[in-house]
Every structure is written in structure tokens, then in C-alpha cells.
Residue, then its C-alpha position, 0 to 999 in steps of 0.5 A: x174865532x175864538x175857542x169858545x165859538x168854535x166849541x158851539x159850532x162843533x156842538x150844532x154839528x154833533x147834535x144834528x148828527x145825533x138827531x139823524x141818529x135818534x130820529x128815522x126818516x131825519x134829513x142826511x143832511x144832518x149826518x154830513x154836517x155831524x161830520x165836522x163836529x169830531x175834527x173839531x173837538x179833537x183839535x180843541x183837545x189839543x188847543x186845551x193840553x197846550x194850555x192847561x198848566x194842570x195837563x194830569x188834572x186834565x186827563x183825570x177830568x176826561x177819565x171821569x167823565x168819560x167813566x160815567x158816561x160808560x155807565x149812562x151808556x150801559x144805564x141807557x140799555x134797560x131804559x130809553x134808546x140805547x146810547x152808546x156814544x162816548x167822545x171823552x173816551x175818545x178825547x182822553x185817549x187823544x189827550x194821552x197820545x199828546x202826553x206820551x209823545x212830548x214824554x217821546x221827544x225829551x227821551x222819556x221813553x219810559x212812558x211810551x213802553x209803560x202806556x203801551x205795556x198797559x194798553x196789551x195788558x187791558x185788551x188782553x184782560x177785556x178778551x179774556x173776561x169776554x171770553x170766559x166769565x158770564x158778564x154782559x159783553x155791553x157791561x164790559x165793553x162801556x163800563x170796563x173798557x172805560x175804567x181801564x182807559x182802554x182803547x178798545x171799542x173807543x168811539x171812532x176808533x185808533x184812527x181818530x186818535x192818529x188824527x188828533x196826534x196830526x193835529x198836535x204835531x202840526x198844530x202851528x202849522x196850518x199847511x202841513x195840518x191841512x195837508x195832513x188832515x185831507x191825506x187822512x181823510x182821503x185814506x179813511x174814505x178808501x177804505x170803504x170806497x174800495x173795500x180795502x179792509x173786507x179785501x184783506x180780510x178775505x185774503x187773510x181767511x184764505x191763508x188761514x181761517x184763524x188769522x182772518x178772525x184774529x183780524x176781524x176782531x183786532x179791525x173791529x176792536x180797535x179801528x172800530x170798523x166792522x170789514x164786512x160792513x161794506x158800504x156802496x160807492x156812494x161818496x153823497x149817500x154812503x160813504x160821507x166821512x170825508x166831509x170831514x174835511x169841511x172842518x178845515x175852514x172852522x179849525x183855520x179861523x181859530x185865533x188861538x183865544x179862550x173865549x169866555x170859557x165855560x169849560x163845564x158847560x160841554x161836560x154836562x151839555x154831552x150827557x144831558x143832550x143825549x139822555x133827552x134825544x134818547x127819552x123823546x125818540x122812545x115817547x115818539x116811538x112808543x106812541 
């Protein structure tokens, strides 16, 4: 399957996700479907770095877009449904990930402490003007996070970037990434399936109340999970990430070809699937 194709699935798979999202009363369905399109945008994103001669070009082209995502998303606040989504964000951090660990094998250790210098440096700015200027939270958060090519509050979360990095180290061995993946994904699922983060954060506010906020706001910030956020031990109704897996046969069948390409068509399909999703979803609802 040539990336191209993969692409399109990945694309059918995020908009029936998006429709639950839009449309009370959609078939769940669509959400455990929805949860093979992340695995497999982050691993085209690794497909598309190994083979751009221009990888900064890249990066740049993910920063922008995910820019002005941020500010359809904070846009969409005073119009329509509220959007939030935002994957290049997610996707350029990814792509950042890939770039500061080749850096790391030719012992260019440089850019690791310079990237990670920069990361504290944004998060600490983000708390502070949250903490102490009158600027909206919803603006910072989806327009200042972007502009600083911040982790914080970036959809899926730091996990979804260690997921992305599994896939670009094991990239030509499909074994080890299968293996890999399953091990995230089953981790990921534990996590809720035994309330693993609620449990330590219950344990850290016994020892002190300070320490357990600090992490709370860290899990939420930068996992992009919410502790208290408990889901039941559903593994059909509540607690379906790890139907991600369902990814792996779509991802294996990809014959390291382009396609015909059509680099632009997601860049313009994302924004414009959303905004129309969000407009009928309100003319549906105000009617």
C-alpha cells in the first residue's frame, strides 16, 4: 500500500471520529475506528522526514500549519462548534523528536539540551502568563502554545510523540515496531483500566497537597490526560485506545512508495473538514 492510499484510509478513519465528535447520538463505532487514523498519520510522518531532502522545509510547513490551526481553533470559540483539534501540532513535535534524535546518534548533543532548554523555557512562560496577565486561557493555550512549538497541551499528548519516536527507530523493522506499538498500547490502556495516574495522584496529595496539584497540572499539560477523568473497565464502551492496534495490519502493508502524492490535499482537507463538521453540527443544533 502505497502512502498515498494509506494516507486516504487514515483520513476515513479521522472523520468518522470526528463526526461522533460533532454529532450526539453518532454510532461508537465510529470512535473505535477513529482510533487507527493517529498511529497511522504518525507513522507517515516518519515515512515523510526519511524522505524529504528539505526536513527544516518540513518542519516549517508543520509549524505554520499547525499556527494557524491554533487560530481557527481559538476563531472557532465565538462562531460555530468549538474546534480544538490540532495534529500538526502534534505531528511537528513528532517530526522535531525525529530530528533531535539523529542530532543524538552523530553526538550532536547540542541540540538535544538546546530543544529541551527551549521546551522548560515555553512551559514556564505558558504557566506564568496563565498565572499572572488577564489573557484568555483558551488564547494561550491554542494560539501561544502553537507559536512556541510548545508541548504543552498538544493533542494526544507526550505519549503520542514516545509512540511516533517508536515507530522512527524501528522503522525497517516491523517486528520490533509491532512489538513495540502492542506494549504502548497496552500500557496506555492500563493507565485507565486501573486508574493508575488517579491512584498516584491520590498517594502524592497524602504526602503533600502541593505535590499532588503540581502533578495534576504536569499529567494534564503535557500527557494531556486529566487523573481524575476515570474512565470504567470497559475495554468495548469506555476504554477503547487500545483499538489502536487495529492500525498494525494498515501500517505493515505500506511498500515504502509515494503514491501520487498530493502533499497539500491534507493540509487543506484537516482545517476545512473541521470548520464544515462544526457549521452543520451548529445549524443541526440551533434548528
Amino acid at each position: 500500500m502505497s502512502a498515498t492510499l494509506l494516507k486516504f484510509f487514515a483520513l476515513f478513519f479521522m472523520t468518522l471520529d470526528h463526526i461522533y465528535d460533532y454529532f450526539p447520538g453518532s454510532p461508537l463505532f465510529f470512535k473505535w475506528i477513529g482510533r487507527i487514523s493517529a498511529p497511522i498519520f504518525l507513522f507517515l510522518s516518519c515515512e515523510s522526514y526519511r524522505h524529504t531532502s528539505k526536513k527544516i522545509k518540513y518542519m516549517l510547513r508543520l509549524y505554520i500549519s499547525s499556527l494557524l490551526m491554533g487560530i481557527i481553533n481559538f476563531w472557532s470559540l465565538s462562531k460555530y462548534k468549538d474546534i480544538s483539534n490540532n495534529i500538526f501540532r502534534t505531528l511537528l513535535i513528532a517530526v522535531l523528536s525525529y530530528y533531535i534524535y539523529d542530532k543524538i546518534k552523530e553526538k550532536k548533543y547540542k541540540y538535544f539540551y538546546v530543544y529541551t532548554i527551549w521546551q522548560l523555557f515555553a512551559y514556564i512562560f505558558i504557566v506564568c502568563i496563565l498565572q499572572f496577565s488577564n489573557i484568555s486561557e483558551e488564547f494561550i493555550v491554542r494560539v501561544v502554545a502553537p507559536l512556541l512549538g510548545s508541548v504543552f497541551y498538544v493533542e494526544g499528548g507526550l505519549l503520542f510523540i514516545i509512540l511516533s519516536l517508536l515507530f522512527y527507530i524501528f522503522y525497517n523493522r516491523k517486528l520490533l515496531l509491532s512489538l513495540s506499538f502492542t506494549g504502548f498500547a497496552v500500557t496506555y490502556t492500563a493507565l485507565f483500566q486501573f486508574n493508575i495516574l488517579e491512584r498516584t495522584i491520590n498517594y502524592l496529595y497524602r504526602i503533600s497537597g502541593q505535590l499532588g496539584e503540581m502533578f495534576f497540572f504536569i499529567s494534564v499539560t503535557i500527557l494531556n490526560i486529566a487523573p481524575m477523568n476515570i474512565y470504567e473497565h470497559s475495554l468495548l464502551y469506555d476504554n477503547y485506545v487500545w483499538m489502536m492496534l487495529l492500525s498494525i495490519p494498515f501500517i505493515l502493508s505500506y511498500n515504502g512508495k509515494r503514491g501520487i502524492g498530493m502533499r497539500y490535499f491534507f493540509y487543506l482537507y484537516y482545517p476545512l473538514h473541521l470548520i464544515i463538521l462544526s457549521i452543520i453540527s451548529f445549524e443541526f443544533s440551533a434548528s
